[in-house]
N, CA, C and O atoms as a GROMACS GRO file, in nm:
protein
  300
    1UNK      N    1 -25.377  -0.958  -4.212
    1UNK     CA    2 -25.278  -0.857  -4.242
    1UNK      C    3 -25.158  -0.920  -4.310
    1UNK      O    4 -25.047  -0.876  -4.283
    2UNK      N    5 -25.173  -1.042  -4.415
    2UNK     CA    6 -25.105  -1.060  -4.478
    2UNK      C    7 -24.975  -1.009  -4.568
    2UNK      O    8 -24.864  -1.060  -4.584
    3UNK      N    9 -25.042  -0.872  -4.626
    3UNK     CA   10 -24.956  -0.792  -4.717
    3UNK      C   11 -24.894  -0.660  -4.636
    3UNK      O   12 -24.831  -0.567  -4.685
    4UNK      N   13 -24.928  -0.678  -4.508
    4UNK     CA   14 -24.835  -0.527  -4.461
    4UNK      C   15 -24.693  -0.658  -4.368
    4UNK      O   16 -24.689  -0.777  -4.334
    5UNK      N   17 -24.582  -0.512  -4.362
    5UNK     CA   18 -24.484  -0.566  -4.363
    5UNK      C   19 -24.456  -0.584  -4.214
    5UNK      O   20 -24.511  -0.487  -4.162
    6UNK      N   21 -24.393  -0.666  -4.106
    6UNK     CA   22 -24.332  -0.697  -4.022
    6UNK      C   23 -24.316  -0.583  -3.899
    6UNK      O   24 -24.367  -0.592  -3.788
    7UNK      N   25 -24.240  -0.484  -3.945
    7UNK     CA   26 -24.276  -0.340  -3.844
    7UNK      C   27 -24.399  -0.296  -3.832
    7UNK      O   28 -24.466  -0.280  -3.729
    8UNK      N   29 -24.425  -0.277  -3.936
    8UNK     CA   30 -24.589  -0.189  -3.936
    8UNK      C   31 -24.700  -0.267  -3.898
    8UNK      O   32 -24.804  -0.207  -3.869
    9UNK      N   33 -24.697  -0.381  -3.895
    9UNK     CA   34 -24.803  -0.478  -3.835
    9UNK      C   35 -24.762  -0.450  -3.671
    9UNK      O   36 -24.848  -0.384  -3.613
   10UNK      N   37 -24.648  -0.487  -3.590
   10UNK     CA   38 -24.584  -0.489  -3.513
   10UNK      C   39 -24.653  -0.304  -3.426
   10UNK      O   40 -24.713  -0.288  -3.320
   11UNK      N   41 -24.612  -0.211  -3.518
   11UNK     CA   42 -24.595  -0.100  -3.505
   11UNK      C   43 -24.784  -0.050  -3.489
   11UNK      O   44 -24.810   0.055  -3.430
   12UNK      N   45 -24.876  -0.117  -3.535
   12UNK     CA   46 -25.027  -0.119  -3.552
   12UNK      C   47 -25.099  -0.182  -3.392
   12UNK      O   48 -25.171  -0.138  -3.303
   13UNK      N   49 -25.012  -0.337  -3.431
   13UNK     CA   50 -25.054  -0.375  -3.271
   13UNK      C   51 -25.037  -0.281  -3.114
   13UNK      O   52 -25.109  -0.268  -3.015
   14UNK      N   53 -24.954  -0.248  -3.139
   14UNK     CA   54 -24.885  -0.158  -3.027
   14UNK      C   55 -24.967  -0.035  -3.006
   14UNK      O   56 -24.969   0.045  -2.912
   15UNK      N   57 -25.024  -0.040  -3.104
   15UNK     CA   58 -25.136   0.117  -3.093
   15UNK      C   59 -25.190   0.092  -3.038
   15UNK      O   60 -25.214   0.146  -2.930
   16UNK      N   61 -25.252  -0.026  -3.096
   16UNK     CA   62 -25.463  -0.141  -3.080
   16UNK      C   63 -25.437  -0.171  -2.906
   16UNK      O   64 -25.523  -0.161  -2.819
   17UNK      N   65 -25.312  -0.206  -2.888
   17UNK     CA   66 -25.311  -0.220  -2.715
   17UNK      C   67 -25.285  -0.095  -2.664
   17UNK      O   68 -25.342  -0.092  -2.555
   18UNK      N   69 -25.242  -0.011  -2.681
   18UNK     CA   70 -25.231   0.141  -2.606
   18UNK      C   71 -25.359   0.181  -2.597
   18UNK      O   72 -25.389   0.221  -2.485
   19UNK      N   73 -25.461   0.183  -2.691
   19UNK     CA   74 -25.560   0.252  -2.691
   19UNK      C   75 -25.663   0.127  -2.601
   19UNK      O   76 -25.750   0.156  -2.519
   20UNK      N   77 -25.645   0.060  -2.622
   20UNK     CA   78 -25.769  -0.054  -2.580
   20UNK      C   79 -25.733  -0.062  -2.385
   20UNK      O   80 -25.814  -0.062  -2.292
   21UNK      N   81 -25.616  -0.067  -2.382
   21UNK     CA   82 -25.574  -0.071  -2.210
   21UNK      C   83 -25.618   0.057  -2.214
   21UNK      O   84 -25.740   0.042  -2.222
   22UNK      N   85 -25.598   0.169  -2.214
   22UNK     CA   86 -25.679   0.296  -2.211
   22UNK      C   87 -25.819   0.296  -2.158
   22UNK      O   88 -25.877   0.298  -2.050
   23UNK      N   89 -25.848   0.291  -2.296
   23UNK     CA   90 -26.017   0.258  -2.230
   23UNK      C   91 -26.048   0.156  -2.145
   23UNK      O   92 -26.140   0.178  -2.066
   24UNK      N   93 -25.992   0.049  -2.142
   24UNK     CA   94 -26.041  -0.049  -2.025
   24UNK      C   95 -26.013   0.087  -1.879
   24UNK      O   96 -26.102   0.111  -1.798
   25UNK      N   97 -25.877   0.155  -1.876
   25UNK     CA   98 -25.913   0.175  -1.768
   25UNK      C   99 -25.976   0.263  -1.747
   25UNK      O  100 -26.030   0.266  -1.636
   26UNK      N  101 -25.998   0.365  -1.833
   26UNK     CA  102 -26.120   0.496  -1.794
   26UNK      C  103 -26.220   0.405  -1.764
   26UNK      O  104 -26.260   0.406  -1.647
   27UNK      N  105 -26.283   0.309  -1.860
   27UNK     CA  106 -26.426   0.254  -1.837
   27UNK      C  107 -26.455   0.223  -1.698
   27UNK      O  108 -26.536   0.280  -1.625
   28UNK      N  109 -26.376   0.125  -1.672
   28UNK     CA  110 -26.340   0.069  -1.487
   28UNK      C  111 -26.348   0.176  -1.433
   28UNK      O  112 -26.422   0.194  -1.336
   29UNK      N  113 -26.289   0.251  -1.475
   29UNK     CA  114 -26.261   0.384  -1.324
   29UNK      C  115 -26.382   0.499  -1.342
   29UNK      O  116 -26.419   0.580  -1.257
   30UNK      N  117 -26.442   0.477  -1.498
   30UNK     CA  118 -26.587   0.568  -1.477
   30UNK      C  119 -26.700   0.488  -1.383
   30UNK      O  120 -26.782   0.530  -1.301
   31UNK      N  121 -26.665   0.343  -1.435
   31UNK     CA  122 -26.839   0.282  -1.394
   31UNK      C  123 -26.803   0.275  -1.243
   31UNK      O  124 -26.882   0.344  -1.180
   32UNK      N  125 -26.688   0.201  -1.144
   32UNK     CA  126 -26.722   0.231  -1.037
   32UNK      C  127 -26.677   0.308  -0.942
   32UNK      O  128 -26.675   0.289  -0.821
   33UNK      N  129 -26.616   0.462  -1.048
   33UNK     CA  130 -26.598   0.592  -0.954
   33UNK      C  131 -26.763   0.644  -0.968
   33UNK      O  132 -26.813   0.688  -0.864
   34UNK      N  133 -26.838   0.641  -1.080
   34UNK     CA  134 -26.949   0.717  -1.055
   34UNK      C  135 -27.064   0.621  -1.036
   34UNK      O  136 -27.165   0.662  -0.979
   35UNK      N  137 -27.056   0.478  -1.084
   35UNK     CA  138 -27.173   0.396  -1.029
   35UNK      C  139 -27.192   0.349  -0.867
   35UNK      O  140 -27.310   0.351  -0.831
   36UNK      N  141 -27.098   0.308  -0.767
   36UNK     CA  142 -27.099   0.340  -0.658
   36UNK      C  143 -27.065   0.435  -0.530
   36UNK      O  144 -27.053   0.421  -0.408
   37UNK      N  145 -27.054   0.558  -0.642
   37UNK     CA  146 -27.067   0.674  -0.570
   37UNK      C  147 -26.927   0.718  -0.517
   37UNK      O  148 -26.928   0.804  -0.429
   38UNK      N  149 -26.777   0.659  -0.568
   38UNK     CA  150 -26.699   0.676  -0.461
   38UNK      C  151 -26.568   0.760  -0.522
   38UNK      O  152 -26.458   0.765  -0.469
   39UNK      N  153 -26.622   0.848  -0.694
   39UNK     CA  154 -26.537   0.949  -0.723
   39UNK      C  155 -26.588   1.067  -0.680
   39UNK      O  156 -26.535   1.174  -0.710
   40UNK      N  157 -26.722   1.056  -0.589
   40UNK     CA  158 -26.726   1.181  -0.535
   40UNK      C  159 -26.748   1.222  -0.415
   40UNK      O  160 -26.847   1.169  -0.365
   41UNK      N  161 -26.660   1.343  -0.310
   41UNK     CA  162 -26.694   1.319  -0.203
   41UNK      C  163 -26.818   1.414  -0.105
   41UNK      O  164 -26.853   1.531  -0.115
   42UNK      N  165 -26.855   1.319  -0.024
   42UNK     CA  166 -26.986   1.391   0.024
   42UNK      C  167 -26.996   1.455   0.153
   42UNK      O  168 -27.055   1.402   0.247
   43UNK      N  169 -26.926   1.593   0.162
   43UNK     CA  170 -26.893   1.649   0.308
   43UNK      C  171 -26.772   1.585   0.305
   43UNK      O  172 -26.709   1.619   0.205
   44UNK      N  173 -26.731   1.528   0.354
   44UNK     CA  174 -26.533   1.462   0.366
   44UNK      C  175 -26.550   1.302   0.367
   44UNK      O  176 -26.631   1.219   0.408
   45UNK      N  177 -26.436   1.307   0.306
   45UNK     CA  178 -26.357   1.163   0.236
   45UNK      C  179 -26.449   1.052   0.341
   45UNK      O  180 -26.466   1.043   0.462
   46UNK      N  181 -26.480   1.002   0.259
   46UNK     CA  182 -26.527   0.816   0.356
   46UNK      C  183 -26.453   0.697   0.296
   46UNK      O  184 -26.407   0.713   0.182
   47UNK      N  185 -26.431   0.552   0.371
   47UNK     CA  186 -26.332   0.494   0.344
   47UNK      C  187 -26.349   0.467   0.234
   47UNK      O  188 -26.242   0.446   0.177
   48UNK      N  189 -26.498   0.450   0.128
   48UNK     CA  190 -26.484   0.376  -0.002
   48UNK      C  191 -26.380   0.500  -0.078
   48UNK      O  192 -26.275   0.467  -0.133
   49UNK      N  193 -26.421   0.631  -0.071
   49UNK     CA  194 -26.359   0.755  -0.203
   49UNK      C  195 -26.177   0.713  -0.171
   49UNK      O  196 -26.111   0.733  -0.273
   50UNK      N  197 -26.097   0.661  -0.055
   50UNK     CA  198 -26.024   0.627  -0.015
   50UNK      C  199 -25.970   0.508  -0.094
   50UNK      O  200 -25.886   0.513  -0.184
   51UNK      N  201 -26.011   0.434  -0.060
   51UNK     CA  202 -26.021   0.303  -0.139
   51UNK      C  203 -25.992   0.314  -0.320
   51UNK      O  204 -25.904   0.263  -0.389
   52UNK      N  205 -26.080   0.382  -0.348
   52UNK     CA  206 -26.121   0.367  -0.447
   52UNK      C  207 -25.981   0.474  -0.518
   52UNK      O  208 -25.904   0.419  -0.596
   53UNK      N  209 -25.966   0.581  -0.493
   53UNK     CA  210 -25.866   0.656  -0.523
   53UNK      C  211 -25.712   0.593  -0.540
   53UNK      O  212 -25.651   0.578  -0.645
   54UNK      N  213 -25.666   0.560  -0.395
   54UNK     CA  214 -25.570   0.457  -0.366
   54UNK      C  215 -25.550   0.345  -0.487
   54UNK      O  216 -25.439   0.326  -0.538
   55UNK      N  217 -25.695   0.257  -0.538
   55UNK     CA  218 -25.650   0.175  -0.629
   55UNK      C  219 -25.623   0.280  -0.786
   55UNK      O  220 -25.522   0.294  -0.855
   56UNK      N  221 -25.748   0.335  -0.796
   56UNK     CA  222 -25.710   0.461  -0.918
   56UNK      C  223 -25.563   0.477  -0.963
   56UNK      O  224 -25.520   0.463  -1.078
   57UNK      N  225 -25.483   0.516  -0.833
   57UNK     CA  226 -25.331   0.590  -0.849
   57UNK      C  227 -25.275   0.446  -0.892
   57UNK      O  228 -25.214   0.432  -0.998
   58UNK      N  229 -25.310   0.300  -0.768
   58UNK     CA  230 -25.200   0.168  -0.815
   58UNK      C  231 -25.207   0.166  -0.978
   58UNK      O  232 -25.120   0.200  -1.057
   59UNK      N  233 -25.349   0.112  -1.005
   59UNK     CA  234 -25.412   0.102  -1.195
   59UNK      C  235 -25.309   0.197  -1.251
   59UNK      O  236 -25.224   0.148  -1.326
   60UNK      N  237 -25.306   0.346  -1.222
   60UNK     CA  238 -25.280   0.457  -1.320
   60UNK      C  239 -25.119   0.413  -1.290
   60UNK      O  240 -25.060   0.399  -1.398
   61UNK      N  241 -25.077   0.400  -1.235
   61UNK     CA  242 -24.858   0.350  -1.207
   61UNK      C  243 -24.865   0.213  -1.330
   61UNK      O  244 -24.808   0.204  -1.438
   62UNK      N  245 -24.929   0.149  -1.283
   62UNK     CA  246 -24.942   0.007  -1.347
   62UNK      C  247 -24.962   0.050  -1.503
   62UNK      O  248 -24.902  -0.029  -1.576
   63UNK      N  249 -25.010   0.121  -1.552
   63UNK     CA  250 -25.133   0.171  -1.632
   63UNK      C  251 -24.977   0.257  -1.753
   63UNK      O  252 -24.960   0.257  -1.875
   64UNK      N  253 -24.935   0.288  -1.691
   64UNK     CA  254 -24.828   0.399  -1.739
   64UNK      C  255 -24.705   0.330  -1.698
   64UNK      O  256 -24.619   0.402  -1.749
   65UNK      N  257 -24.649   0.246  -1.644
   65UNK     CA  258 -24.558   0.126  -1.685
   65UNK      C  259 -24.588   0.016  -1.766
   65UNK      O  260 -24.492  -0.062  -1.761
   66UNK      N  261 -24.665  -0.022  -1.829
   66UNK     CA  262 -24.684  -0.104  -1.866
   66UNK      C  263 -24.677  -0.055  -2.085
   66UNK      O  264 -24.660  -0.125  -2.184
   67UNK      N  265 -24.706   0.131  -2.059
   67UNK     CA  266 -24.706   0.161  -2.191
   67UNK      C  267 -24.538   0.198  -2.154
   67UNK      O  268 -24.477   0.214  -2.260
   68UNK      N  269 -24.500   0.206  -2.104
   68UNK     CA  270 -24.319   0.295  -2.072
   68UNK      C  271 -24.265   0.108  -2.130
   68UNK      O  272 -24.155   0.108  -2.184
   69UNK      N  273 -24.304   0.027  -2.124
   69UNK     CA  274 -24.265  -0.112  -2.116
   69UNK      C  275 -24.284  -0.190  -2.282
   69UNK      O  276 -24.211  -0.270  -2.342
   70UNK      N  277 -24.434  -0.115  -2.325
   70UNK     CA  278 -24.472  -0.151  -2.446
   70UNK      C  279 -24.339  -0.081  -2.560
   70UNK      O  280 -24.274  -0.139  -2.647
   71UNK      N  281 -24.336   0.046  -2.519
   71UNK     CA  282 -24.282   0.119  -2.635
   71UNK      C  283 -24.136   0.168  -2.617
   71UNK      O  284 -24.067   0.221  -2.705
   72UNK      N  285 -24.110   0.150  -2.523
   72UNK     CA  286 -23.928   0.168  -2.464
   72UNK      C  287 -23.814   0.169  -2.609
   72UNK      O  288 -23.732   0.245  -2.660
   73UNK      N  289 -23.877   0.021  -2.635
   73UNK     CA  290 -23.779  -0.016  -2.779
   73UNK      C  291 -23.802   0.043  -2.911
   73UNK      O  292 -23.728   0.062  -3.008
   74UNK      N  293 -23.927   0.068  -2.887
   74UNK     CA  294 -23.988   0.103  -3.008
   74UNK      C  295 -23.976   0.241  -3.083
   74UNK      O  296 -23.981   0.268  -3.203
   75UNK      N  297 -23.958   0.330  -2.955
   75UNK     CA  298 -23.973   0.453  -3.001
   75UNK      C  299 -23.871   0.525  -3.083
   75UNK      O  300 -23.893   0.639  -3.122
   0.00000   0.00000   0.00000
């Protein structure tokens, strides 16, 4: 990216990580909310859907400070 200028390179990266932390975390939170069974509950809550939720919400705080952190200055 030789010929683009200083902001807009700057202003490109900032996307490429918004979108890429994104999907990392849907992916994580699809493969083991629905590969070990614990985004769904069966008759009432058991400790994994617990677990698993609990970290969901930490990721999703983390997840959404971390873009409030990326783009604060930027916007």
């Amino acid at each position: 990216m030789a010929g683009i200028e200083p902001e807009v390179q700057d202003f490109l990266k900032r996307i490429i990580q918004t979108v890429s932390m994104t999907l990392l975390f849907l992916l994580l939170h699809m493969t083991f909310g629905i590969y070990f069974n614990w985004a769904f509950f069966e008759g009432s809550p058991r400790i994994g859907n617990i677990i698993y939720y609990f970290i969901f919400l930490m990721t999703l705080a983390a997840l959404i400070y971390y873009f409030y952190r990326l783009w604060k200055d930027h916007v």
